[in-house]
C-alpha positions in Angstrom: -2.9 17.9 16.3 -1.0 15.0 16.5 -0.4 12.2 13.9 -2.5 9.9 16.1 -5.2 12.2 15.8 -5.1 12.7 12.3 -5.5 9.4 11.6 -7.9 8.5 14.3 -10.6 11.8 12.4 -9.4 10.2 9.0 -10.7 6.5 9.8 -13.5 8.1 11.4 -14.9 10.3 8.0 -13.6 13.1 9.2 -16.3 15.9 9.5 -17.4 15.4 6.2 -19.5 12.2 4.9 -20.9 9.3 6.6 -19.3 6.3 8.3 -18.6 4.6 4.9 -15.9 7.4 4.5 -13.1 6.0 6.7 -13.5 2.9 5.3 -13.3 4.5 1.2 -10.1 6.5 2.3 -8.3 3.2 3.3 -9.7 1.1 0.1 -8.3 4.0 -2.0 -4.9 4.1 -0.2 -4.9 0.7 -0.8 -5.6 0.7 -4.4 -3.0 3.1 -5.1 -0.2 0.9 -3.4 -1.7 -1.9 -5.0 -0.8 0.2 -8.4 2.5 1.5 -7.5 3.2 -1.9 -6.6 2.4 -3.5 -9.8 4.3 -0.6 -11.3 6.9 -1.4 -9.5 7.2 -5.1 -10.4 6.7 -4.0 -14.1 10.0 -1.5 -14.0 12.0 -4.5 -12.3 10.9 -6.6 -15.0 11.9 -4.6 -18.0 8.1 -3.7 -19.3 8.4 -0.2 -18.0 11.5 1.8 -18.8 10.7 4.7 -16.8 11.0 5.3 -13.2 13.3 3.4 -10.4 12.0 0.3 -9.5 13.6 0.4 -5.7 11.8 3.5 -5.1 8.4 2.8 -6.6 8.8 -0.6 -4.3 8.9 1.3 -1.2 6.2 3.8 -1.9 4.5 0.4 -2.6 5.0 -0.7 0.7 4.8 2.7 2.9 1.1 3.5 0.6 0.0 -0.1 1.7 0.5 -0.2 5.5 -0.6 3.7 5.8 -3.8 1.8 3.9 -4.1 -1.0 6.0 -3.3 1.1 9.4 -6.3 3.3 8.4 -8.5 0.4 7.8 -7.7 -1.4 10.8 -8.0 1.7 12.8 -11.6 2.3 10.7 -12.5 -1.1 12.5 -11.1 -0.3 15.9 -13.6 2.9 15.5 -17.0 2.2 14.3 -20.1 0.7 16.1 -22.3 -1.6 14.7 -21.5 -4.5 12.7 -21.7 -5.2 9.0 -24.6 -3.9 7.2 -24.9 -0.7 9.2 -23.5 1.7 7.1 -20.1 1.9 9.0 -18.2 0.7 6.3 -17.1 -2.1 8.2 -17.1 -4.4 5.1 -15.1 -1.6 3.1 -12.0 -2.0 6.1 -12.3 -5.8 6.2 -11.8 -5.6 2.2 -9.0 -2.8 2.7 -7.0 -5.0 4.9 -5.9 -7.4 2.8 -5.6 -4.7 -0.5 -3.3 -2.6 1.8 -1.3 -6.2 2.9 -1.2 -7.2 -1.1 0.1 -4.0 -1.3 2.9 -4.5 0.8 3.9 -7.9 -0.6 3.9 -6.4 -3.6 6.7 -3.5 -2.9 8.7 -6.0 -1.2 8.5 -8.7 -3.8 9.9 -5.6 -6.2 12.1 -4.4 -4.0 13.5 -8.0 -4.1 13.8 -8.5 -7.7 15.6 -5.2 -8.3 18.3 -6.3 -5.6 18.9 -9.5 -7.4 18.8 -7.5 -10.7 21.5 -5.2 -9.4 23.8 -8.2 -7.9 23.6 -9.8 -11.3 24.3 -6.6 -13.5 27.7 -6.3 -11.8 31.1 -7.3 -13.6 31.5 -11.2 -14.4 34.9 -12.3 -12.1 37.8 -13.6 -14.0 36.4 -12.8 -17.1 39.8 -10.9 -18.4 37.5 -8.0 -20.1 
C-alpha cells in the first residue's frame, strides 16, 4: 500500500467509524503540533529547560502539515456538505489548527537560531 493510499483510507475513516473520523484524525494531528509547537516556543524562551527547542520546532511543523494534508484531503473526499455527518466542518476547523501549527514550529525554529547567533563569543572583547 502506498503512502497515497494510506492517507487517502486515513481521511476517509478508515474501515472503522463514520465519516466524522477523517476529519477527528486531522483535528487531533493538529492539536498535537499545535502543542509541540507551543512547547517549542516555551524551550526557546527559557520557561522549559528540558528538551531541544530546534527539534521540537520541526516536529511542530512536520505534525501540522501531516494535519493539515489529512484534512484537506478529508475535504477533497467526502460528499455532502456541512451538516451531513462528513465531518466537513471538523477539516475546515483542522485546516487552520494544522497551518497555526506550522507557524508555530517555524516561529520557534526562528527564535532558537537568533538565540544561538547571539550566545556565540562577543568579538574584540579580549576575554
Amino acid at each position: 500500500m502506498s503512502a497515497a493510499d494510506v492517507l487517502t483510507v486515513a481521511a476517509e475513516g478508515g474501515v472503522i467509524g463514520d465519516g466524522r473520523t477523517g476529519a477527528n484524525l486531522a483535528l487531533g494531528v493538529g492539536l498535537i503540533g499545535v502543542i509541540i509547537g507551543w512547547l517549542a516556543l516555551a524551550r526557546v524562551s527559557g520557561r522549559i529547560g528540558a528538551g531541544n527547542a530546534r527539534t521540537g520546532a520541526l516536529s511542530a511543523m512536520a505534525v501540522g502539515l501531516a494535519g493539515t494534508a489529512l484534512a484537506v484531503l478529508h475535504l477533497a473526499t467526502s460528499s455532502g456538505g456541512p451538516g451531513t455527518g462528513n465531518g466537513m466542518v471538523g477539516a475546515v476547523v483542522a485546516i487552520p489548527l494544522g497551518l497555526t501549527a506550522v507557524v508555530m514550529g517555524r516561529r520557534a525554529l526562528a527564535r532558537s537560531r537568533a538565540a544561538e547567533r547571539n550566545s556565540g563569543p562577543v568579538l574584540g572583547s579580549g576575554r
